[in-house]
DSSP file (Angstrom, degrees, kcal/mol; ACC not computed):
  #  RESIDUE AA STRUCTURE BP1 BP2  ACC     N-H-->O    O-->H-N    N-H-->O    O-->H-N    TCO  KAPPA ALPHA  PHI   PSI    X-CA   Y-CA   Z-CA
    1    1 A X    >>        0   0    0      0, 0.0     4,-2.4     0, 0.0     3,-1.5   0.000 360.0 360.0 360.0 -63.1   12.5  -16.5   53.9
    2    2 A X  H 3>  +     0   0    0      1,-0.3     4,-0.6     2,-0.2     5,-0.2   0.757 360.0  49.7 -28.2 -39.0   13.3  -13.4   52.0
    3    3 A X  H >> S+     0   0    0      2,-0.2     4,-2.3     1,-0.2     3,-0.7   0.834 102.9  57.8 -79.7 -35.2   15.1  -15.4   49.6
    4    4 A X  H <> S+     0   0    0     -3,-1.5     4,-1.5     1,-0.2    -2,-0.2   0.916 106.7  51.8 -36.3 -60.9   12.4  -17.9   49.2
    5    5 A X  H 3X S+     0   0    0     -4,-2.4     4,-0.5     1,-0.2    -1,-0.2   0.541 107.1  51.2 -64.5 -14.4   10.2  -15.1   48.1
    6    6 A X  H <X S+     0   0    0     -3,-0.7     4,-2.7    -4,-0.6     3,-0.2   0.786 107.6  50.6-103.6 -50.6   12.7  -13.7   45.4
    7    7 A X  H  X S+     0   0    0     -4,-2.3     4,-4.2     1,-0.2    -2,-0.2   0.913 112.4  54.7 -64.2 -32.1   13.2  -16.9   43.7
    8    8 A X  H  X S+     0   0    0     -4,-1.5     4,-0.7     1,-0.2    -1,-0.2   0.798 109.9  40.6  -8.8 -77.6    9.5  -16.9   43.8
    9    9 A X  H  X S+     0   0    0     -4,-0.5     4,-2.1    -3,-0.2    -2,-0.2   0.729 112.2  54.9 -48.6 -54.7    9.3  -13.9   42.3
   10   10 A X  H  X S+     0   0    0     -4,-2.7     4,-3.1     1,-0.2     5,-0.5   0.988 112.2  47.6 -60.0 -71.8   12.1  -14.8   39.8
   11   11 A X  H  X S+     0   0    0     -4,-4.2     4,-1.0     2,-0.2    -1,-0.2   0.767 112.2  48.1 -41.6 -35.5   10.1  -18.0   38.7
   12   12 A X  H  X S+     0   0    0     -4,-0.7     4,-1.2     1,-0.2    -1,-0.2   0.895 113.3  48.2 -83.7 -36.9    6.7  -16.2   38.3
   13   13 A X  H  < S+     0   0    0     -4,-2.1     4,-0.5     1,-0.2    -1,-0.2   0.774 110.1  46.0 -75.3 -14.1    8.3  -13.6   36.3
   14   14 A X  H >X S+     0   0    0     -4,-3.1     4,-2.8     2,-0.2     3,-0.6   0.847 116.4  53.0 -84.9 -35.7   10.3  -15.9   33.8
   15   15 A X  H >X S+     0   0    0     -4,-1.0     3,-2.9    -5,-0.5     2,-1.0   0.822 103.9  54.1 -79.0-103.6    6.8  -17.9   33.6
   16   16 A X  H 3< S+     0   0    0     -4,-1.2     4,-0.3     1,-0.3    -1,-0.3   0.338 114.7  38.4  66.9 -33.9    5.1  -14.7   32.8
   17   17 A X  H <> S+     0   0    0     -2,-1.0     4,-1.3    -3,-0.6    -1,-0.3   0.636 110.6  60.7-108.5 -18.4    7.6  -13.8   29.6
   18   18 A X  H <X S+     0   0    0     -3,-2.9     4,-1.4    -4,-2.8    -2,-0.3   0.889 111.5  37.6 -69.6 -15.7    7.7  -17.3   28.6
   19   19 A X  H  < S+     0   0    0     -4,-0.7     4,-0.3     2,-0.2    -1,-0.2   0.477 114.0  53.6-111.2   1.1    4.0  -17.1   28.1
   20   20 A X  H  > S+     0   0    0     -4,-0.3     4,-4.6    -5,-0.3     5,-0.3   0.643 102.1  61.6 -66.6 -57.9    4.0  -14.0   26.8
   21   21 A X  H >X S+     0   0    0     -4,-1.3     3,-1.7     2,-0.2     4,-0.7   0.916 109.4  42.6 -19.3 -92.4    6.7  -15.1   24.2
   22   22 A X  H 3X S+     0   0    0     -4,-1.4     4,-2.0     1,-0.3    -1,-0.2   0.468 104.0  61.7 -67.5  -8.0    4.4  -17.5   22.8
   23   23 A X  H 3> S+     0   0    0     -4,-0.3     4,-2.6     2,-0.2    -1,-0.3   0.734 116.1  34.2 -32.3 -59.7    1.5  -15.3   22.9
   24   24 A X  H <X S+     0   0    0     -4,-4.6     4,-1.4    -3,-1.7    -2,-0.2   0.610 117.2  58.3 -93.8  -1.8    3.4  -12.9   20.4
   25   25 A X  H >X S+     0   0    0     -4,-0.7     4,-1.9    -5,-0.3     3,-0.6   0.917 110.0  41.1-103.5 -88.1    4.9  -16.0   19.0
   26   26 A X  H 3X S+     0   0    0     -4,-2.0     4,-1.1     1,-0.3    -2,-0.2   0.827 112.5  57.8  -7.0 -76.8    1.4  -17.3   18.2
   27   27 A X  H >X S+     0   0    0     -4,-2.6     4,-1.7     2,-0.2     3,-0.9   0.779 101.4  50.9  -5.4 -77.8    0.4  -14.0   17.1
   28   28 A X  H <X S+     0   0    0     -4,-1.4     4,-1.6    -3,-0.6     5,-0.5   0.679 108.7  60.1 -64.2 -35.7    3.0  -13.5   14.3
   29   29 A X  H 3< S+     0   0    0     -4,-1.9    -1,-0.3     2,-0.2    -2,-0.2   0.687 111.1  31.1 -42.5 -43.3    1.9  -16.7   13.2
   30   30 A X  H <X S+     0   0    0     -4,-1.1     4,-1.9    -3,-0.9    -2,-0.2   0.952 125.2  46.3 -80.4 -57.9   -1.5  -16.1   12.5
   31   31 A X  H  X S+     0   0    0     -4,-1.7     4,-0.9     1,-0.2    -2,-0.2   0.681 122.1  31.4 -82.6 -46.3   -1.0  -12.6   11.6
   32   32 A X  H >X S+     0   0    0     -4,-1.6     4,-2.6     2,-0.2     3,-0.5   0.850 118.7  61.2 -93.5 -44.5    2.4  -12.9    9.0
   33   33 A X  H 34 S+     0   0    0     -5,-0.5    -2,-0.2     1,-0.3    -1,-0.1   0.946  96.1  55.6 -71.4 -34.1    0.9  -16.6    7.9
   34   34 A X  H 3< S+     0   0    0     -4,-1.9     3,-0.3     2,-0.1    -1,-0.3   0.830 114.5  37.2 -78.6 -16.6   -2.4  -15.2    6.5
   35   35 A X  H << S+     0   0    0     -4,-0.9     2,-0.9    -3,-0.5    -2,-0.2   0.875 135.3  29.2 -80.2 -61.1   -0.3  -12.3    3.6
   36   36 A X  S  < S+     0   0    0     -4,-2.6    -1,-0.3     1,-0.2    74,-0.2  -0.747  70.6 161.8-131.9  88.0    2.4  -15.1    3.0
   37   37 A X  S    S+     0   0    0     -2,-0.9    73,-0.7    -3,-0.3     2,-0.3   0.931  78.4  10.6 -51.7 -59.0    0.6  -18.6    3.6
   38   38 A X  E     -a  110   0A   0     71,-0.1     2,-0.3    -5,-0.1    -1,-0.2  -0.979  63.3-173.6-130.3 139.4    3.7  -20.2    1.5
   39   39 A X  E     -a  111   0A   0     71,-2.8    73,-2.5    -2,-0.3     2,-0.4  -0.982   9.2-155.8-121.4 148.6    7.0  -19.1    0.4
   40   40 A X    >>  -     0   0    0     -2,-0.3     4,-1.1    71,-0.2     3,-1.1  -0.943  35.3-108.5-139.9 171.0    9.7  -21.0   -1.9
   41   41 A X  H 3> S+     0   0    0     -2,-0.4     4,-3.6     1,-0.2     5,-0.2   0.785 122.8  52.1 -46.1 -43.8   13.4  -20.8   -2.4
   42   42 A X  H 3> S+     0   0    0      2,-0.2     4,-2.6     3,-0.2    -1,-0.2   0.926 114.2  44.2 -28.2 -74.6   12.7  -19.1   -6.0
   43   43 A X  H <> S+     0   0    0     -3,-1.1     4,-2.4     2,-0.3     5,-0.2   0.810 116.8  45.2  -3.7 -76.4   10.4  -16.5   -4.2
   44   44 A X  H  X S+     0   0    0     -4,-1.1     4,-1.7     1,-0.2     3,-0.2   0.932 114.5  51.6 -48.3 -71.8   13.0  -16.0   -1.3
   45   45 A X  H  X S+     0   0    0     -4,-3.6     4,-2.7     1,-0.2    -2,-0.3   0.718  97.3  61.2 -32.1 -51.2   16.0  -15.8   -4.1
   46   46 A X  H  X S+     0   0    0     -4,-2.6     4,-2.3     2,-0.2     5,-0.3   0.974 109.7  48.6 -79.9 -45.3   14.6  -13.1   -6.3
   47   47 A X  H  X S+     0   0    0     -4,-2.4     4,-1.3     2,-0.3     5,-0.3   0.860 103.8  54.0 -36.9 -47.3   14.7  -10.8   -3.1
   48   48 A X  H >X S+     0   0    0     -4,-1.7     4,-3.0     2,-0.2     3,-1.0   0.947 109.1  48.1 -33.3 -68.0   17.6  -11.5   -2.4
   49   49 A X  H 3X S+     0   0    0     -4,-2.7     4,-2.2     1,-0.2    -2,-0.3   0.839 107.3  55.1 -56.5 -40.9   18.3  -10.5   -5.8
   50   50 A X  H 3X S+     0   0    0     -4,-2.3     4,-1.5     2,-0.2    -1,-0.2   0.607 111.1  48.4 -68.3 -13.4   16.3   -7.3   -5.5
   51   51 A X  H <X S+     0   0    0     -4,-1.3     4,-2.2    -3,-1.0     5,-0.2   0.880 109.4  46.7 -75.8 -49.6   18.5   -6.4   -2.3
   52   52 A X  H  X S+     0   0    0     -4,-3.0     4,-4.2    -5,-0.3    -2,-0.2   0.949 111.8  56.6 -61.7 -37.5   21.9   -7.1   -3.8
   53   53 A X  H  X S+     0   0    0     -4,-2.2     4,-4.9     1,-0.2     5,-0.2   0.903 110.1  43.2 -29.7 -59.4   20.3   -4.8   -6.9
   54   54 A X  H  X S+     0   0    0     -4,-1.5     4,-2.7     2,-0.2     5,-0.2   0.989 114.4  56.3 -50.9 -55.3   19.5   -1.6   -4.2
   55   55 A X  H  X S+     0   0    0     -4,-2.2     4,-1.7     1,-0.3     5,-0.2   0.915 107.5  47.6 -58.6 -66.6   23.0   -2.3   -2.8
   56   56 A X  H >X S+     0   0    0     -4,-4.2     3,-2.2    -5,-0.2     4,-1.4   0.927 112.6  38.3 -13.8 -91.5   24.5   -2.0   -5.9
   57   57 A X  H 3X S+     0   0    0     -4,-4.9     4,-2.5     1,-0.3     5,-0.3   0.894 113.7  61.1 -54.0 -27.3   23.1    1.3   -7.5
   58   58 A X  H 3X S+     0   0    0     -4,-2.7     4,-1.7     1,-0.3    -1,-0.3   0.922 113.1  34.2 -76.2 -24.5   23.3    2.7   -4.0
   59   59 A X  H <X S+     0   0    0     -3,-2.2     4,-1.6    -4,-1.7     5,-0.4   0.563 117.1  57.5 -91.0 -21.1   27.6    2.0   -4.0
   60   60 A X  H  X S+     0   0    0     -4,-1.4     4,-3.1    -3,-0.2     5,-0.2   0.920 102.0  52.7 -84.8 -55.5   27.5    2.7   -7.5
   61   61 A X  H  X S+     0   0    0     -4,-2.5     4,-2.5     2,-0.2     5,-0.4   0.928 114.0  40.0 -31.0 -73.9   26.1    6.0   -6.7
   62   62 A X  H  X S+     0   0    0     -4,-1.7     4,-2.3    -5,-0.3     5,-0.2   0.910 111.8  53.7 -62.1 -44.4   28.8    7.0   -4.0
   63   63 A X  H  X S+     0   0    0     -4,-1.6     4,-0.6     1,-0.2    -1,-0.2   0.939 107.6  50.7 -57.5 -45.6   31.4    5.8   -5.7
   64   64 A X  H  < S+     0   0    0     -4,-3.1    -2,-0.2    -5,-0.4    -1,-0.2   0.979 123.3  31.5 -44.4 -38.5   30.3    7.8   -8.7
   65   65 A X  H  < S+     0   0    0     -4,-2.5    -1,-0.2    -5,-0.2    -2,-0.2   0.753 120.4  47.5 -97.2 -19.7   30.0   11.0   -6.5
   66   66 A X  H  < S+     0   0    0     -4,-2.3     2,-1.0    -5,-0.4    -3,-0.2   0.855 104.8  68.5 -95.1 -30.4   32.8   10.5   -3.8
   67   67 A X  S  < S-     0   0    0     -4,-0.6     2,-0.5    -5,-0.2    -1,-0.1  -0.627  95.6  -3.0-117.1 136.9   35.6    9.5   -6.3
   68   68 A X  S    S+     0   0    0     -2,-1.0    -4,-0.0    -3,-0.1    -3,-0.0  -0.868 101.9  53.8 122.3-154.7   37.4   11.4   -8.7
   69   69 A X        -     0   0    0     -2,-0.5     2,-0.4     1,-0.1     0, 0.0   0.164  49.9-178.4 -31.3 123.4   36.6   14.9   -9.5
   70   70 A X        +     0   0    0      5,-0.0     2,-0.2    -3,-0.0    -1,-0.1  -0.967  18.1 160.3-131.9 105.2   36.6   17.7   -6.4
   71   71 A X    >   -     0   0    0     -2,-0.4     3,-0.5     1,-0.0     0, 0.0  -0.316  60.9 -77.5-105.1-169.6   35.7   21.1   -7.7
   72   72 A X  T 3  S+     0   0    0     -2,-0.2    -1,-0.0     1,-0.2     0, 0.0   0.859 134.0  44.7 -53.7 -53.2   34.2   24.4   -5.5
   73   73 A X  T 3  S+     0   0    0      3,-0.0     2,-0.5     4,-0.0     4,-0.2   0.301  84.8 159.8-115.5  37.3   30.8   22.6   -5.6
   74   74 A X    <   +     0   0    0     -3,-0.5     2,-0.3     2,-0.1     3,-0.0  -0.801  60.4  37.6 -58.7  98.7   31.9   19.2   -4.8
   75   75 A X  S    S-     0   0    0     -2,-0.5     2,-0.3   -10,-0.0    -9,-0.1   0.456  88.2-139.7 -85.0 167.6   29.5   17.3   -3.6
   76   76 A X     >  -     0   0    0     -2,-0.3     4,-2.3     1,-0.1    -2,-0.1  -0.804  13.6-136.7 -85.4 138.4   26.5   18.5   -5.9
   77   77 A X  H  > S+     0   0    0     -2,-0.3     4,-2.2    -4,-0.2     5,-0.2   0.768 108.0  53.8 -44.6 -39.2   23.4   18.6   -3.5
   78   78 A X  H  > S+     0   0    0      2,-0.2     4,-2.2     1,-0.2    -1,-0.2   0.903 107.6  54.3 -93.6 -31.8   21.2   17.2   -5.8
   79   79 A X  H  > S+     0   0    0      2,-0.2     4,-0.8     3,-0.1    -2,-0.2   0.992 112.0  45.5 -16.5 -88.1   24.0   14.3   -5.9
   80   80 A X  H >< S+     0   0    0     -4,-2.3     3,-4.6     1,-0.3    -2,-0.2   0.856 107.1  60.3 -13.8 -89.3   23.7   14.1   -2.2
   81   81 A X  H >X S+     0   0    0     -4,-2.2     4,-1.7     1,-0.3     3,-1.1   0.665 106.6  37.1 -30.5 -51.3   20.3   14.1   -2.3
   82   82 A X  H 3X S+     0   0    0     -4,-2.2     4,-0.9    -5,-0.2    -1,-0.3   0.504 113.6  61.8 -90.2   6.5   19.5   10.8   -4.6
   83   83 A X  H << S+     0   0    0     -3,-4.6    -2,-0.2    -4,-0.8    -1,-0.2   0.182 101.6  45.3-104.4  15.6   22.4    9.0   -2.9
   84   84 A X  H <> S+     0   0    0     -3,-1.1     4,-1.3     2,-0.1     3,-0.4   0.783 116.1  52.8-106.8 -36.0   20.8    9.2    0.9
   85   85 A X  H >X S+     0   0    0     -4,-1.7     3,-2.8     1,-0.3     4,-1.6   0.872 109.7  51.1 -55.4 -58.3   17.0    7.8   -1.3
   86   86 A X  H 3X S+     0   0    0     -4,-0.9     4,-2.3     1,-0.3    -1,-0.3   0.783 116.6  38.1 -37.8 -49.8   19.2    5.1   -2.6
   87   87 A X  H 34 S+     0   0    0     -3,-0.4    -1,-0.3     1,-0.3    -2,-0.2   0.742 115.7  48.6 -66.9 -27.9   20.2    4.4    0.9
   88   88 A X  H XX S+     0   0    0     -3,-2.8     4,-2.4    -4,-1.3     3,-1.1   0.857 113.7  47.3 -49.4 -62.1   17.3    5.0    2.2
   89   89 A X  H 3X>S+     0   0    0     -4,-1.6     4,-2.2     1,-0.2     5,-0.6   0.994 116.0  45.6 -60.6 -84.9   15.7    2.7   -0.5
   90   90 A X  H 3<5S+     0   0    0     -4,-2.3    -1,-0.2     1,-0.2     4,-0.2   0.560 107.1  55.8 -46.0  10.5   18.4   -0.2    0.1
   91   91 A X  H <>5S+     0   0    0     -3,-1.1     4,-1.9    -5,-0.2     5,-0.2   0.779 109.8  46.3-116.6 -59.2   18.3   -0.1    3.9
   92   92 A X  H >X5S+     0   0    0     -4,-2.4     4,-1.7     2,-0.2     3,-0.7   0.977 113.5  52.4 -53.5 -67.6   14.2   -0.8    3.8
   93   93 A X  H 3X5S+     0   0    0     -4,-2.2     4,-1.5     1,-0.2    -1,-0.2   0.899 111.9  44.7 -53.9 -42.6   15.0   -3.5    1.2
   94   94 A X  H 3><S+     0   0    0     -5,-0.6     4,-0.9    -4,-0.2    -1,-0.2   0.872 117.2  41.1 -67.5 -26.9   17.5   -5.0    3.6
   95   95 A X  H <X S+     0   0    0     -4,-1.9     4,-0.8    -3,-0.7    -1,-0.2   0.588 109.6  59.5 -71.1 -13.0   15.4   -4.8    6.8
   96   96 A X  H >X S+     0   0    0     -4,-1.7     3,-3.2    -5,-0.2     4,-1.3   0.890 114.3  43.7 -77.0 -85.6   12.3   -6.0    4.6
   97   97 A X  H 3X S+     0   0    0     -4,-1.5     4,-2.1     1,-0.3    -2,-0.2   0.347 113.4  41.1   4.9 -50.2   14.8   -9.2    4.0
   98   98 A X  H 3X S+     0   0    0     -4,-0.9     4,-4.0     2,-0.3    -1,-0.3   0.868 111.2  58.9 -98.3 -33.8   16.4  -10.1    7.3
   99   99 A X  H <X S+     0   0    0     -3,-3.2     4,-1.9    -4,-0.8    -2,-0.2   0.845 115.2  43.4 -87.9 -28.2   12.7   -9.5    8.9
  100  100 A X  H  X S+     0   0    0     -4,-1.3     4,-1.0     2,-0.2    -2,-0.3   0.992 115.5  41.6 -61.7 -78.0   11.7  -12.4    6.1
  101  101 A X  H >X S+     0   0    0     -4,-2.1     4,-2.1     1,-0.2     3,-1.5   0.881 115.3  54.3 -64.0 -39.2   14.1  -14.3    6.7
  102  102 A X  H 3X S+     0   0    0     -4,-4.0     4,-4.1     1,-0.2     6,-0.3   0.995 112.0  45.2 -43.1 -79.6   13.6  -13.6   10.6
  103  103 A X  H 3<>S+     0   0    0     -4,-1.9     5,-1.7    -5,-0.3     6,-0.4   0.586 105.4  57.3 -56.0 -13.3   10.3  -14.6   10.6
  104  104 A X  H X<5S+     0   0    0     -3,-1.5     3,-2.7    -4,-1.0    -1,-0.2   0.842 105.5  59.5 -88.5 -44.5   10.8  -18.0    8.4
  105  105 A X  H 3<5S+     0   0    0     -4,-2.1    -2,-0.3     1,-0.3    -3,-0.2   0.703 108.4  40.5 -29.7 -35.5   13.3  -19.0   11.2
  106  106 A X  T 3<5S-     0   0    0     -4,-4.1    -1,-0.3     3,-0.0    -3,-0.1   0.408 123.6-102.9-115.0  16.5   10.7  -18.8   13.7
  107  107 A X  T < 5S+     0   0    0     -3,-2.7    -3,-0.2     2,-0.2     3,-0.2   0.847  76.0 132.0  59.2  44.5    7.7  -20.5   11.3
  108  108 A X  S   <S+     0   0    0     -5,-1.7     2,-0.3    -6,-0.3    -4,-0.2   0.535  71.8  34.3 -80.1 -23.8    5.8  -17.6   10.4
  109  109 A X  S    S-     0   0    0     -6,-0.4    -1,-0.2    -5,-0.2    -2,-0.2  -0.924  85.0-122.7-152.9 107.5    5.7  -18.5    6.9
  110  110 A X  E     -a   38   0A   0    -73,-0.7   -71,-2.8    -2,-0.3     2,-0.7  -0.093  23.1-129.8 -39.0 139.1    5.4  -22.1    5.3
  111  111 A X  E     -a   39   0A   0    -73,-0.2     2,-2.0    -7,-0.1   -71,-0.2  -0.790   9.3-131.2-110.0 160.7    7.8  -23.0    3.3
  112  112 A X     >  +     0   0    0    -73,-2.5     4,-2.4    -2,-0.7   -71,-0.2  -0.334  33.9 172.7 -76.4  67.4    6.6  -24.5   -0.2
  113  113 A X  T  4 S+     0   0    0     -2,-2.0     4,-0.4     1,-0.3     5,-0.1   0.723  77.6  60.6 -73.3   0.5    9.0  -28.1   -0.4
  114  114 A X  T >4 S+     0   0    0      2,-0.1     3,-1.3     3,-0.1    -1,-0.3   0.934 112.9  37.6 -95.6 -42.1    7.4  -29.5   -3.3
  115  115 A X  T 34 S+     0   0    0      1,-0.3    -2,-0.2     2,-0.1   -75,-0.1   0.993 114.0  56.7 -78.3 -53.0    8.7  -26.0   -5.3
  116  116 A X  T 3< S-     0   0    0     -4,-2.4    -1,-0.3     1,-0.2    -3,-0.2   0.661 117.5-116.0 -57.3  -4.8   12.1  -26.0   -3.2
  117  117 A X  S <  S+     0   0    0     -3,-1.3     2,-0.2    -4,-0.4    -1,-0.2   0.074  83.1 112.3 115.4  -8.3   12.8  -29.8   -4.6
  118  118 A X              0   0    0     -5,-0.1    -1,-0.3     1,-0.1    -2,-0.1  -0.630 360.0 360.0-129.6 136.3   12.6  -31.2   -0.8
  119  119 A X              0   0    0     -2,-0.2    -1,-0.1    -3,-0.1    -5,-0.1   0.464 360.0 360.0-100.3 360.0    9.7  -33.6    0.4
């Protein structure tokens, strides 16, 4: 009997996150669809482009400060200092990204197919 009761158990709780799931699934849907009703590939692309941008200056940035010249007051602080915003800055652009991209993967945001070429 005990075992009866566990699978029971098992089943009510897997029922109980699958309908929670779609709950928050549902949710993200209303919630995500009503700022970005539609998006298209352009749209999508120029972020894209604005990530690889951060990624850039922020590696441009280190290499500029980590290679080459090593005095007494190697690294300069204020150095330091504008290469963790960059990183800062390029790390929020990339999580803004993947959380897009996340969230078109799961039909949070229409995509636009007459501007991506695709009917």
């Amino acid at each position: 009997m005990p075992h009866t009761q566990d699978y029971q158990n098992l089943i009510a709780h897997k029922q109980f996150l699958e309908d929670v799931e779609n709950g928050v699934r549902v949710a993200n849907r209303e919630i995500i669809h009503a700022h970005i009703p539609t998006l298209n590939r352009d749209k999508f692309l120029e972020f894209a482009v604005a990530v690889a941008r951060l990624r850039a200056g922020y590696l441009d940035a280190a290499l500029a400060l980590f290679v080459g010249g090593y005095g007494p007051d190697w690294p300069d602080e204020a150095a330091l200092v504008s290469l963790r915003s960059l990183r800062k800055t390029y790390l929020e652009g990339m999580r803004a990204f993947e959380a897009l991209r996340r969230a078109i993967e799961r039909g949070y945001v229409d995509l636009d197919k007459a501007a991506n070429g695709t009917n």
